[in-house]
LONUSE-311197 format. One record per residue (C-alpha): x, y, z; residue in three letters. Coordinates in Angstrom, 2 decimals, always signed. Example, Ala and Ser with C-alpha at 12.3 -4.5 7.8 and 13.67 -1.06 7.14 Angstrom:
# LONUSE-311197
<site X="+12.30" Y="-4.50" Z="+7.80" aa="ALA"/>
<site X="+13.67" Y="-1.06" Z="+7.14" aa="SER"/>
This chain:
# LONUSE-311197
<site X="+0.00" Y="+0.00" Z="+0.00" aa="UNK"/>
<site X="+2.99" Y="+2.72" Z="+0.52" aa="UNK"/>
<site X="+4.33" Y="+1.87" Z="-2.65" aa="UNK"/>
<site X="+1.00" Y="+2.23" Z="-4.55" aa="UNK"/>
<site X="+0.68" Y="+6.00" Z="-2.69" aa="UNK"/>
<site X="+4.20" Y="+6.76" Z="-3.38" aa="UNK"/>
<site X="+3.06" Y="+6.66" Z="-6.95" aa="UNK"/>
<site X="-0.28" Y="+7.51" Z="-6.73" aa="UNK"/>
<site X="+0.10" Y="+11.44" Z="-7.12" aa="UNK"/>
<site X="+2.59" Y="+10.61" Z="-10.05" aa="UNK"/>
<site X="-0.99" Y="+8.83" Z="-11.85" aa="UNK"/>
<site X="-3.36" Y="+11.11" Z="-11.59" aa="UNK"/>
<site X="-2.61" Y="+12.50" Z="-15.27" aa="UNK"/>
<site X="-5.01" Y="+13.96" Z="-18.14" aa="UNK"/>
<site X="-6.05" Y="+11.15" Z="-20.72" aa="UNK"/>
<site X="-3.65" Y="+10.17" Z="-23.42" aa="UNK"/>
<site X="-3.61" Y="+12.39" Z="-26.43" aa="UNK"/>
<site X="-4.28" Y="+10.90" Z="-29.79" aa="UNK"/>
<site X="-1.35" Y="+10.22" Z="-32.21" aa="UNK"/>
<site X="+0.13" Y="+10.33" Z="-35.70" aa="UNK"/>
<site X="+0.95" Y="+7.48" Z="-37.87" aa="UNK"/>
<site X="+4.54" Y="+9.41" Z="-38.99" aa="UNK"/>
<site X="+4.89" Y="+10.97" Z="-41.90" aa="UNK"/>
<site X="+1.13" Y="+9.98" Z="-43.24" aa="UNK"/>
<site X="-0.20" Y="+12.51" Z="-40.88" aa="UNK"/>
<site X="-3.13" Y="+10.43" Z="-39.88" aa="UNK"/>
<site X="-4.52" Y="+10.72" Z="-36.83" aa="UNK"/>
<site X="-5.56" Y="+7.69" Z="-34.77" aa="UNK"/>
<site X="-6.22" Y="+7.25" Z="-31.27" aa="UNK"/>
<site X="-3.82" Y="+6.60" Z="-28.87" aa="UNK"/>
<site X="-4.40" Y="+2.72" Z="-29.31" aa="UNK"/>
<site X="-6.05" Y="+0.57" Z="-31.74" aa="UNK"/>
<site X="-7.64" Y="-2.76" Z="-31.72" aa="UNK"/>
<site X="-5.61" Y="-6.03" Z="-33.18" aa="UNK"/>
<site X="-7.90" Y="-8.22" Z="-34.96" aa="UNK"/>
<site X="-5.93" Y="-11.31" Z="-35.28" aa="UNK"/>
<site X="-8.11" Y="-13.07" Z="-32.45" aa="UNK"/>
<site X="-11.07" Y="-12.22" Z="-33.73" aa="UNK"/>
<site X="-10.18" Y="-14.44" Z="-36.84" aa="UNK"/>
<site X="-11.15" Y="-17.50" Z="-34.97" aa="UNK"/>
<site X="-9.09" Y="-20.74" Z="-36.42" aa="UNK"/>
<site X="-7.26" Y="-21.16" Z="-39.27" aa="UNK"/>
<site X="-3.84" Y="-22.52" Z="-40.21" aa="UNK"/>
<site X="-0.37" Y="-21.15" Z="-41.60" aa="UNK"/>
<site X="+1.47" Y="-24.08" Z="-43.89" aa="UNK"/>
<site X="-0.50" Y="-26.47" Z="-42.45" aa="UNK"/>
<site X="+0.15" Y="-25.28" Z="-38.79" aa="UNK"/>
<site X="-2.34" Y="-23.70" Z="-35.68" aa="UNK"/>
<site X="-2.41" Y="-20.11" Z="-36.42" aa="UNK"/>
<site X="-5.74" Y="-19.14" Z="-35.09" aa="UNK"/>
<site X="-7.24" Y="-18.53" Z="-31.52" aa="UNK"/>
<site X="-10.13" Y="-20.45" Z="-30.11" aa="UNK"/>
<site X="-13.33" Y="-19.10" Z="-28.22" aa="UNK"/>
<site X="-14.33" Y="-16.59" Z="-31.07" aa="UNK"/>
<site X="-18.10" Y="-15.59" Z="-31.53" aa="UNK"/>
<site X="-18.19" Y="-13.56" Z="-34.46" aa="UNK"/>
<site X="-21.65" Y="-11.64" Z="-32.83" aa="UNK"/>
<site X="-19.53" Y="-10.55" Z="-29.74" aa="UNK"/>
<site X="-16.37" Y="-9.70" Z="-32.37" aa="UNK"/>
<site X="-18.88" Y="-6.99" Z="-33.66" aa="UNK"/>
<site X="-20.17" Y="-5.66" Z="-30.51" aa="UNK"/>
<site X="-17.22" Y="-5.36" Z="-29.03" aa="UNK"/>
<site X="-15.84" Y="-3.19" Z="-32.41" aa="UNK"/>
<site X="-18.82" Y="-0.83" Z="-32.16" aa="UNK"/>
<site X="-17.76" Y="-0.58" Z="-28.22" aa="UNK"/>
<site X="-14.40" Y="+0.51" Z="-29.26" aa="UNK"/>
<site X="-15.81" Y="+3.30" Z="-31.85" aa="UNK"/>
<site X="-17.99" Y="+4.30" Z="-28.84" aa="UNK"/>
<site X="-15.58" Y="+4.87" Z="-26.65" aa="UNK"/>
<site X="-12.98" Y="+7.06" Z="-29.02" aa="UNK"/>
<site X="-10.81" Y="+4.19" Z="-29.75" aa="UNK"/>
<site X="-11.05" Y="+4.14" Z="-33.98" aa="UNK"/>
<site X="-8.08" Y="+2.66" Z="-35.14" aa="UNK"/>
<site X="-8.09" Y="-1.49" Z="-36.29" aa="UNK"/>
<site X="-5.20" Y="-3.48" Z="-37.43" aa="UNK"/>
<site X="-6.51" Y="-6.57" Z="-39.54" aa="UNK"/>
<site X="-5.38" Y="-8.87" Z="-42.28" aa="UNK"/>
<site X="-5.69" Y="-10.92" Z="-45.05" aa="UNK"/>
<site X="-4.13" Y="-13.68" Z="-42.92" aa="UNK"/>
<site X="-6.05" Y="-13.50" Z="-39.96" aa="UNK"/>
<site X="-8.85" Y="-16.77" Z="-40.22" aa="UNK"/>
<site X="-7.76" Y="-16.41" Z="-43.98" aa="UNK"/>
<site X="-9.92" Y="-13.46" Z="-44.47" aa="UNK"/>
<site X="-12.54" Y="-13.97" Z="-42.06" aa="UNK"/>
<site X="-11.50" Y="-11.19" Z="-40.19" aa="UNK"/>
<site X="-11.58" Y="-8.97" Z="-42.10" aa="UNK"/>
<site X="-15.03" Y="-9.76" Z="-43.09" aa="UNK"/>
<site X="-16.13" Y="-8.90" Z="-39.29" aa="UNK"/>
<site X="-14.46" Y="-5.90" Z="-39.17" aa="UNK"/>
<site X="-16.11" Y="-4.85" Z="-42.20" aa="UNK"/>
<site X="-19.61" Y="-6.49" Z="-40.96" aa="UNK"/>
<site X="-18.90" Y="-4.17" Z="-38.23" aa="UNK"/>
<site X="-18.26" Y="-0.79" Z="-39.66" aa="UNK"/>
<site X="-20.69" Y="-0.87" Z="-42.21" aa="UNK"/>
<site X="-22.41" Y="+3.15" Z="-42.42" aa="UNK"/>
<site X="-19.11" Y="+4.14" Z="-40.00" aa="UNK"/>
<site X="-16.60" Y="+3.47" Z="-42.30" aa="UNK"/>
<site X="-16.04" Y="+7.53" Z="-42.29" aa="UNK"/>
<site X="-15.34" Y="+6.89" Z="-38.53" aa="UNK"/>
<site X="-12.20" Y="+4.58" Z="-38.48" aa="UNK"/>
<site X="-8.84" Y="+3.89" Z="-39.43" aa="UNK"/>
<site X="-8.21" Y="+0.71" Z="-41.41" aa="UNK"/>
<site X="-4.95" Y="-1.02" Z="-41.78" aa="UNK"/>
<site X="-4.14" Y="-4.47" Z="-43.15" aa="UNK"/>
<site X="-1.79" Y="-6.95" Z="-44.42" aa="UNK"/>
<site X="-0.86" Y="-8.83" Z="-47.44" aa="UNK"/>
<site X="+1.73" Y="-11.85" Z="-48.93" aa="UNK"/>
<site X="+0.44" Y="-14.72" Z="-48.20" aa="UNK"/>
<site X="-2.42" Y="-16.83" Z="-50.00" aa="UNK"/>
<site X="-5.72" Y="-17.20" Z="-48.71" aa="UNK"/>
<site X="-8.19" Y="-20.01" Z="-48.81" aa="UNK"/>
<site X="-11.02" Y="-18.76" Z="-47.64" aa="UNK"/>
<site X="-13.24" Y="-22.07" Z="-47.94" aa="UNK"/>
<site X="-10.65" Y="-23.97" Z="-45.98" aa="UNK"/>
<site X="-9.50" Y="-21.55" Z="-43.56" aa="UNK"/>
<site X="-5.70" Y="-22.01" Z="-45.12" aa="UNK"/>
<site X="-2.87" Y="-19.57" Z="-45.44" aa="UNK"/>
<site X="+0.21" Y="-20.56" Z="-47.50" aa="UNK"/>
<site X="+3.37" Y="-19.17" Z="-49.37" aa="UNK"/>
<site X="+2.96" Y="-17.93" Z="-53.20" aa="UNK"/>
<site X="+6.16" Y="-19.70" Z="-53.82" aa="UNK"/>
<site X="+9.64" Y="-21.12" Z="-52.36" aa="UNK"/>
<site X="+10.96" Y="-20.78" Z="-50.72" aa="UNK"/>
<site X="+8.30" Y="-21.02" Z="-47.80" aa="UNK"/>
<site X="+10.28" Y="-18.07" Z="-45.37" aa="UNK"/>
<site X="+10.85" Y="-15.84" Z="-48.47" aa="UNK"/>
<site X="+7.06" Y="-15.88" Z="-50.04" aa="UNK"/>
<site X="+7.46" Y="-13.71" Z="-53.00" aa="UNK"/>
<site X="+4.62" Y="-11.29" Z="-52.53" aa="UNK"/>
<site X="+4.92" Y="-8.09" Z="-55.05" aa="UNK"/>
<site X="+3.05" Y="-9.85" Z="-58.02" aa="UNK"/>
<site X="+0.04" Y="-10.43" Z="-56.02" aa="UNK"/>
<site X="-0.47" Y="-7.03" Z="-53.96" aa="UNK"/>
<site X="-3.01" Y="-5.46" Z="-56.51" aa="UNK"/>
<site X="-5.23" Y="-8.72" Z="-56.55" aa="UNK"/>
<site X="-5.06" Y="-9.04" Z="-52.69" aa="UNK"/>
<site X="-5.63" Y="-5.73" Z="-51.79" aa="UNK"/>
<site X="-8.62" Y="-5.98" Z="-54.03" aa="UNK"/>
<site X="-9.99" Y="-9.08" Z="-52.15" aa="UNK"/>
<site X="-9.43" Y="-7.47" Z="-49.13" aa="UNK"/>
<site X="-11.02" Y="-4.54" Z="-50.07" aa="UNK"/>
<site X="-13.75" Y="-6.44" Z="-50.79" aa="UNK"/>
<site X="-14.39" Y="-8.50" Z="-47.33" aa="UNK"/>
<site X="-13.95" Y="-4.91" Z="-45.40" aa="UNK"/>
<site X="-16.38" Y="-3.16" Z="-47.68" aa="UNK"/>
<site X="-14.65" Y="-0.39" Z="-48.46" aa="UNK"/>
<site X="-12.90" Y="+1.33" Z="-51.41" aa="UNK"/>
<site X="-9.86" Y="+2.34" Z="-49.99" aa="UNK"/>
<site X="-7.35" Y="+1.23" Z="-47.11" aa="UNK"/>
<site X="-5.89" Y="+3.37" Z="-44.45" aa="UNK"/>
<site X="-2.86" Y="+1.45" Z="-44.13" aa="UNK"/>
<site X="-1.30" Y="-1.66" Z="-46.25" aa="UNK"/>
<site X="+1.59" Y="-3.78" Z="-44.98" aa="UNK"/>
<site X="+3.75" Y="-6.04" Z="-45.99" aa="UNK"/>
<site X="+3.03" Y="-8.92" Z="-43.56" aa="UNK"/>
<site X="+6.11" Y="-11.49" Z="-44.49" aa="UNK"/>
<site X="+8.61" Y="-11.24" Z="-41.51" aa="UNK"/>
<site X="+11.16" Y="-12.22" Z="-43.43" aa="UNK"/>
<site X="+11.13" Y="-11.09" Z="-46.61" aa="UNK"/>
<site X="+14.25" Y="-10.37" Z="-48.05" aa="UNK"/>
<site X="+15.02" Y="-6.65" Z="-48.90" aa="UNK"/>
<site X="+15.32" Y="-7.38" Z="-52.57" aa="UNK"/>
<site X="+12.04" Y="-8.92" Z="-52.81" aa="UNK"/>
<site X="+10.18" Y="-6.07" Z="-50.10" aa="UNK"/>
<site X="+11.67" Y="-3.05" Z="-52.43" aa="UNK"/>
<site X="+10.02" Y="-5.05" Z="-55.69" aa="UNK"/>
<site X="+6.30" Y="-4.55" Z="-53.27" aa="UNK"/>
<site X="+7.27" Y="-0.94" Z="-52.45" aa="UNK"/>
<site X="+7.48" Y="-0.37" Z="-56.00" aa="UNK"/>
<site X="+3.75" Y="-1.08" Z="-56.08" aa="UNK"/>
<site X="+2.87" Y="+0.28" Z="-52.86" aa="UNK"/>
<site X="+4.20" Y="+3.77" Z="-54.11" aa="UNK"/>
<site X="+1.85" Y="+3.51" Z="-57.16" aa="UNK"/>
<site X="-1.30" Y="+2.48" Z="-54.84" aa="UNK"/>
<site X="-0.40" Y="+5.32" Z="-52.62" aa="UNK"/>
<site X="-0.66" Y="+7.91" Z="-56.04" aa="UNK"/>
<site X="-4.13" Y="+6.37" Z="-57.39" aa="UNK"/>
<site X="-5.42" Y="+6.60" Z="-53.72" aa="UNK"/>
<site X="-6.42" Y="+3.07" Z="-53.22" aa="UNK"/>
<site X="-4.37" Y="+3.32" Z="-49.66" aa="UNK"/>
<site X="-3.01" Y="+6.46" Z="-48.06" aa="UNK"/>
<site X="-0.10" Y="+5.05" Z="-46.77" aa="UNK"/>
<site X="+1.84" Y="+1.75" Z="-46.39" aa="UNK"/>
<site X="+4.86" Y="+0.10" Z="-44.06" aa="UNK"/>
<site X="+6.00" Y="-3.50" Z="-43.29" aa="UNK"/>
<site X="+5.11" Y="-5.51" Z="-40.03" aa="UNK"/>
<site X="+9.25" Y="-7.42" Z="-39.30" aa="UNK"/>
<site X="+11.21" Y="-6.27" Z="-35.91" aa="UNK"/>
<site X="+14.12" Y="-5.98" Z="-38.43" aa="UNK"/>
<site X="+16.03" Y="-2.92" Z="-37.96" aa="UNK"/>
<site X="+18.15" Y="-3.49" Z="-41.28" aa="UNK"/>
<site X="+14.94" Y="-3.88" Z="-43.46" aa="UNK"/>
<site X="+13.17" Y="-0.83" Z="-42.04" aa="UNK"/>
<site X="+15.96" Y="+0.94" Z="-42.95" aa="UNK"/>
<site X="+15.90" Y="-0.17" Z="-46.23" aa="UNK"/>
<site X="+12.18" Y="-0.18" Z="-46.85" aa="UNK"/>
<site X="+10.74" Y="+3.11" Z="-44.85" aa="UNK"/>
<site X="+12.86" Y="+5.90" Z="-46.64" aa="UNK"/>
<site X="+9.88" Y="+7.04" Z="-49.10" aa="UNK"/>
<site X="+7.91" Y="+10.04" Z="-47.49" aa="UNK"/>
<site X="+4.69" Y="+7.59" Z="-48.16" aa="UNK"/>
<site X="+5.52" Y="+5.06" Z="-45.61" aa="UNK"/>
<site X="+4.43" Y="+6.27" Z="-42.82" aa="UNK"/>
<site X="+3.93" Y="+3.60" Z="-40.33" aa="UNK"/>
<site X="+5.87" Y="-0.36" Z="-39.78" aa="UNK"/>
<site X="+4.55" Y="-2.73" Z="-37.17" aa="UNK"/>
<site X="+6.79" Y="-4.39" Z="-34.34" aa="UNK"/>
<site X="+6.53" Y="-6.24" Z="-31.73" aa="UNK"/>
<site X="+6.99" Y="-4.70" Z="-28.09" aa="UNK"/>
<site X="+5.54" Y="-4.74" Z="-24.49" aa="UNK"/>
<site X="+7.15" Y="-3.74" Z="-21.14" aa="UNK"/>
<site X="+8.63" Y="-7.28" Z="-21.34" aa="UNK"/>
<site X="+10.33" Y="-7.54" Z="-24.77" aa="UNK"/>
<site X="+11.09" Y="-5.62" Z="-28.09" aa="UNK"/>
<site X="+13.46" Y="-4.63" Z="-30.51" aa="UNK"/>
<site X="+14.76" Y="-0.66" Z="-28.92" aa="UNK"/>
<site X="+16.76" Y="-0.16" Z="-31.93" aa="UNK"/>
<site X="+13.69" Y="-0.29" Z="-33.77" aa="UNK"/>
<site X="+11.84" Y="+1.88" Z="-31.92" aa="UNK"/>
<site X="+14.17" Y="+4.69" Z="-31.63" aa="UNK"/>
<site X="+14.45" Y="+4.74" Z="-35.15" aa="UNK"/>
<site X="+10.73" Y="+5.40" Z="-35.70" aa="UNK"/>
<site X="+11.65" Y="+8.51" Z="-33.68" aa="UNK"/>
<site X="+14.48" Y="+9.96" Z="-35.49" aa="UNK"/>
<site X="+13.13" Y="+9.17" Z="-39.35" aa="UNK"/>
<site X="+9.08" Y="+9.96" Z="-37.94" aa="UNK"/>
<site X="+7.90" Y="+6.56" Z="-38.56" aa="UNK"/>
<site X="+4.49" Y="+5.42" Z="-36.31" aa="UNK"/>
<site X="+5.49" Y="+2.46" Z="-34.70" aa="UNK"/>
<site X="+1.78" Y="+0.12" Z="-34.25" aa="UNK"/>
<site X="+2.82" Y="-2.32" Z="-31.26" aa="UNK"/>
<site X="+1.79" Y="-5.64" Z="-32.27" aa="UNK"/>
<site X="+2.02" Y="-8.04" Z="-28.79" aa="UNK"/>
<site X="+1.36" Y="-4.81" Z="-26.15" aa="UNK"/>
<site X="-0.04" Y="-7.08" Z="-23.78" aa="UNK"/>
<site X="+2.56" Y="-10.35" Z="-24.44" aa="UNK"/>
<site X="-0.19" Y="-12.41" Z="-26.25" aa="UNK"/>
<site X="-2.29" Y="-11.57" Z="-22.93" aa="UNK"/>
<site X="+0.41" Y="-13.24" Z="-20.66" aa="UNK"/>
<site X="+0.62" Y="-9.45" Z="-19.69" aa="UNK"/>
<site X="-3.08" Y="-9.37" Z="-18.17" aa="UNK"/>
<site X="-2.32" Y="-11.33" Z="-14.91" aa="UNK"/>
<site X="-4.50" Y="-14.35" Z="-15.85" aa="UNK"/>
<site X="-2.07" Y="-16.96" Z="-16.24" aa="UNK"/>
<site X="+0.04" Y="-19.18" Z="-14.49" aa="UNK"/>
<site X="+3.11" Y="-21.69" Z="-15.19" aa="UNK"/>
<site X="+0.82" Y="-24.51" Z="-14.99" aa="UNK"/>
<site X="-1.92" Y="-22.69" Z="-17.57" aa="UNK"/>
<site X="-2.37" Y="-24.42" Z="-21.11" aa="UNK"/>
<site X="-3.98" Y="-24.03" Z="-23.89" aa="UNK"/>
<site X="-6.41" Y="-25.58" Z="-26.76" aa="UNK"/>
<site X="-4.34" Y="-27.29" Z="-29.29" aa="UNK"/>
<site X="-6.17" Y="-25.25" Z="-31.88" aa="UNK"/>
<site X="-5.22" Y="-22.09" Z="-30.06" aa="UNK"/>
<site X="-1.76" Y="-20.05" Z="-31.36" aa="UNK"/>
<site X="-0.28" Y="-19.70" Z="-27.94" aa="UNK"/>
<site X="+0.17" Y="-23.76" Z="-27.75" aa="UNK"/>
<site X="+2.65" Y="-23.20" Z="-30.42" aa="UNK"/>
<site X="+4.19" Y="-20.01" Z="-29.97" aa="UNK"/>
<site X="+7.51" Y="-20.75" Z="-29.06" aa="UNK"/>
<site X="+9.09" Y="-17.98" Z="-31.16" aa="UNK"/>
<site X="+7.47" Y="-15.65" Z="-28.64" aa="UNK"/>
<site X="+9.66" Y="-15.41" Z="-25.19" aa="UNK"/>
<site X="+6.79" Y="-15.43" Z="-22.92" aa="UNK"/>
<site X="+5.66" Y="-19.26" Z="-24.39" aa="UNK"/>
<site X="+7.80" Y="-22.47" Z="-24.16" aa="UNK"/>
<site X="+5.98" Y="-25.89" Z="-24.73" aa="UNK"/>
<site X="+2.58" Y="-24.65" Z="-25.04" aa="UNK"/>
<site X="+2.97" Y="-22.91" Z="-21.21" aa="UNK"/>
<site X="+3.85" Y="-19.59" Z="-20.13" aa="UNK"/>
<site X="+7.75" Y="-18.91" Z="-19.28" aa="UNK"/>
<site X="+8.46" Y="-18.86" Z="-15.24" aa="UNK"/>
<site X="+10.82" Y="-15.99" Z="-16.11" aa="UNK"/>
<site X="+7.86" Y="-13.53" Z="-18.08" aa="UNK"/>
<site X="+5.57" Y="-14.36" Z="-15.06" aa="UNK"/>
<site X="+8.19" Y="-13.85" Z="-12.32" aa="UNK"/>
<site X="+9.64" Y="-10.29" Z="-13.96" aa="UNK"/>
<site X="+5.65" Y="-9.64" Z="-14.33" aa="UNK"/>
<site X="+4.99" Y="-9.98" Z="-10.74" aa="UNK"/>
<site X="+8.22" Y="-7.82" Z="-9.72" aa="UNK"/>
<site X="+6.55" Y="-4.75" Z="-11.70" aa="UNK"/>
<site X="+2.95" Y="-5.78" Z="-10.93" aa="UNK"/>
<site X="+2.60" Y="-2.82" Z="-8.02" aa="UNK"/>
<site X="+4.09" Y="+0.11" Z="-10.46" aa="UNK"/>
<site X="+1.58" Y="-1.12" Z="-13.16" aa="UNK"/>
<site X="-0.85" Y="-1.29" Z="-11.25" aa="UNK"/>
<site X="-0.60" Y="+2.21" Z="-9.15" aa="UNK"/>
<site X="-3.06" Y="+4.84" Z="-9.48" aa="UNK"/>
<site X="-6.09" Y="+2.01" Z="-9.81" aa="UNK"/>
<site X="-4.57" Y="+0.42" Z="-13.04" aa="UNK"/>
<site X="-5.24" Y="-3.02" Z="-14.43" aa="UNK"/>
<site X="-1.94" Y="-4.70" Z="-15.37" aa="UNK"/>
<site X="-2.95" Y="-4.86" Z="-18.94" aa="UNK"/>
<site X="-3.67" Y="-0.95" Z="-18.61" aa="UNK"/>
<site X="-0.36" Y="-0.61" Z="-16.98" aa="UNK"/>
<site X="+0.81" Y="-2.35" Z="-20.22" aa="UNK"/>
<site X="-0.02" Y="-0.14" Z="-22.28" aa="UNK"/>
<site X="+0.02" Y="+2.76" Z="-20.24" aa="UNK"/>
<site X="+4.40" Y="+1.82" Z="-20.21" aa="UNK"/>
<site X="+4.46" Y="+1.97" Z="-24.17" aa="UNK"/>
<site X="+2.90" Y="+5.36" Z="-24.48" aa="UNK"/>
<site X="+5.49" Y="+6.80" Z="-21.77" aa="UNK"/>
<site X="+7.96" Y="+4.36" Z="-23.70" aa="UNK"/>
<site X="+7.35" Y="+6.47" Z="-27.31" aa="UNK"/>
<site X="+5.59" Y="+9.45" Z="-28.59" aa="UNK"/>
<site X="+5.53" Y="+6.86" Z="-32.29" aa="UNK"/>
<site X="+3.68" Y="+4.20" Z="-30.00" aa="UNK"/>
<site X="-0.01" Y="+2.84" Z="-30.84" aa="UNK"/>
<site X="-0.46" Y="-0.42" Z="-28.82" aa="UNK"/>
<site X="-3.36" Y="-2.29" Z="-30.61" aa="UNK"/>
<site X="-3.96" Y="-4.79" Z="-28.40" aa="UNK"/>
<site X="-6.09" Y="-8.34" Z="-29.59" aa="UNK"/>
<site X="-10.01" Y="-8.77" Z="-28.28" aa="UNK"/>
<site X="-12.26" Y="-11.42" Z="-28.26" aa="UNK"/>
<site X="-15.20" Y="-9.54" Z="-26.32" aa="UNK"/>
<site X="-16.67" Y="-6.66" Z="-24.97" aa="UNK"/>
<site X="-15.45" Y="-6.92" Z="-21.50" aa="UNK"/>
<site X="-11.71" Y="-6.47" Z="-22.86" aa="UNK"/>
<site X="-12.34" Y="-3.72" Z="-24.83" aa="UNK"/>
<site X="-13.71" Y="-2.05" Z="-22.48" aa="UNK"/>
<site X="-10.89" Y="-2.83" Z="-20.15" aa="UNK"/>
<site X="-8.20" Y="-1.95" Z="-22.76" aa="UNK"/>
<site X="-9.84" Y="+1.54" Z="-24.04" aa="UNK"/>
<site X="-10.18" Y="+2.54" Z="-20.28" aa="UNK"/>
<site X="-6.23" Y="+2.88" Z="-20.22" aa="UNK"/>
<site X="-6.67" Y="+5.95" Z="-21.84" aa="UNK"/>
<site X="-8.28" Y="+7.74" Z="-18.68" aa="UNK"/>
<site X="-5.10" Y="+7.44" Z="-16.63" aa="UNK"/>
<site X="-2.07" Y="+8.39" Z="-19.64" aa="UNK"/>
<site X="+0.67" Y="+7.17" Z="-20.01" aa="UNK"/>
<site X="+2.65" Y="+6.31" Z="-16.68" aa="UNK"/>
<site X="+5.33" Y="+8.83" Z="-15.27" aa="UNK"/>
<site X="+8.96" Y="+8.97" Z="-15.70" aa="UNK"/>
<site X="+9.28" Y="+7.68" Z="-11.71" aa="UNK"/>
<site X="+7.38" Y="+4.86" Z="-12.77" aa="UNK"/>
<site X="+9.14" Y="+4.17" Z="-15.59" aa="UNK"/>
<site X="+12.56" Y="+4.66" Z="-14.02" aa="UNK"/>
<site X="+11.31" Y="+2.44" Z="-11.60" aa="UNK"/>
<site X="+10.37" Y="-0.45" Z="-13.86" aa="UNK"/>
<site X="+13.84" Y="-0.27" Z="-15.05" aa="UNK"/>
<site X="+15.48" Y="-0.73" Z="-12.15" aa="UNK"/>
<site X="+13.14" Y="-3.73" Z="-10.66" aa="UNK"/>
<site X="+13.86" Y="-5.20" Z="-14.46" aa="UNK"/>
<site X="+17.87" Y="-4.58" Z="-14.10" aa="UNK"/>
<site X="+17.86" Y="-2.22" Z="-17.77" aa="UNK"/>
<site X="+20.34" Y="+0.37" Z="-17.90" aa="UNK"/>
């Protein structure tokens, strides 16, 4: 209880401000929503991808609860249950389309009818994806039921630089004939942003990064060349929401029984060492009447002016939670100072 009032004077801030998406000049709320989860299942080369305990009804209400609470910004893609959610998102802005701020993602191919994702071509972590962006962002166009996106990215991870400049090329010439305003690439690659976001039209990549983990090279570079940096992972698949424990699993059709690429997941369980370094900030998170999760996100807008966290949903009730972070702002430099030392960052 002294710690929480040591900080508690430190929280009481004005709401977070909205933000720019870099160079493109768009304004967005502070956060957006992720719509990966809301995809429901689907597979990626043959492998879980998807999340389980989707209802496509509550995907919608809890969309139109973001709008009416400010937050207007949604991150989507063609990948996400191979198109199926982007088909919600558009169920759900249909007549408020003038409201929101659209972004999705392309170079993969889609099979809608059996829920499948796979590589164009060979080899599978190098997908070649510039001969296909015109026809894709046409289909996606389509399921969102719109004419025009907000924001297109390159969604390949790995994509070599050769092959991402070839879809940049393209890109550019969307950007002109205003079928998207502006473009970036979702990779935590420092070298391939570099290469990639010099045109003033980029405006915008996508990285993961949470209290817990995240390229800082990558970041800081969104600063100096005015790049918006969308957070993908804000809340560490929700490992960052308190509700989990070392012994917690998950559905084998669910992602996070898989995700061993991401550091807070090993053998379908969380890590000991994301819950433990959880737990050590949990009381500077929390100050001020927080939720960890708003605490979350609440670190990455003191973290970055580029920041937009856009969380993932699956209902109402986490919306809710998630757009209520914007009440208390981002947390103070004490707090943040603090984190860092309890973490042992210089």
């Amino acid at each position: 209880m002294e710690y929480k009032s040591f900080f508690l004077k430190e929280t009481q801030m004005t709401t977070t401000p909205n933000r720019v998406l870099g160079r493109s000049g768009i304004e967005v709320s502070p956060m957006g929503l992720g719509c990966w989860a809301i995809g429901g299942n689907w597979t990626l080369g043959g492998g879980q991808a998807g999340w389980t305990g989707v209802d496509d009804a509550e995907s919608v209400r809890a969309i139109h609860a973001a709008i009416d609470l400010g937050v207007i910004f949604f991150d989507t893609a063609a990948n996400y249950g191979a198109g199926h959610s982007e088909r919600i998102l558009g169920q759900a802005i249909q007549g408020r389309r003038g409201k929101v701020v659209i972004a999705s993602k392309f170079g993969y191919k889609v099979d809608e009818a059996a829920r499948a994702v796979t590589n164009y071509t060979q080899p599978e972590e190098d997908s070649d994806a510039a001969p296909h962006i015109r026809a894709d962002l046409e289909r996606t166009l389509q399921r969102l039921g719109t004419d025009f996106l907000d924001v297109y990215l390159l969604h390949i991870w790995g994509h070599s630089i050769e092959r991402a400049l070839e879809a940049r090329e393209v890109l550019e010439k969307l950007v002109e004939e205003g079928k998207i305003r502006t473009y970036g690439w979702s990779t935590d690659r420092t070298d391939a942003i570099r290469a990639f976001s010099t045109s003033p039209r980029c405006g915008v990549i996508e990285q993961q990064f949470s209290v817990l983990d995240g390229n800082n090279e990558l970041l800081e570079l969104c600063g100096e060349w005015n790049l918006g940096s969308m957070i993908r992972g804000p809340l560490g698949m929700g490992l960052l929401t308190g509700k989990f424990s070392p012994a917690s699993t998950f559905a084998e059709e669910d992602v996070r029984k898989h995700a061993s690429w991401h550091p807070g997941f090993q053998n379908g369980r969380p890590t000991r060492d994301w819950l433990e370094k959880l737990d050590s900030i949990r009381a500077v998170l929390t100050a001020g009447g927080r939720t960890l999760a708003q605490g979350a996100l609440a670190w990455l807008w003191a973290r970055s002016p580029k920041a937009i966290p856009i969380p993932g949903f699956k209902n109402v009730k986490q919306v809710e939670e998630n757009c209520g972070a914007i009440q208390f702002g981002p947390l103070a430099r004490a707090q943040m100072d603090e984190i860092d030392r309890i973490l042992k960052r210089g």
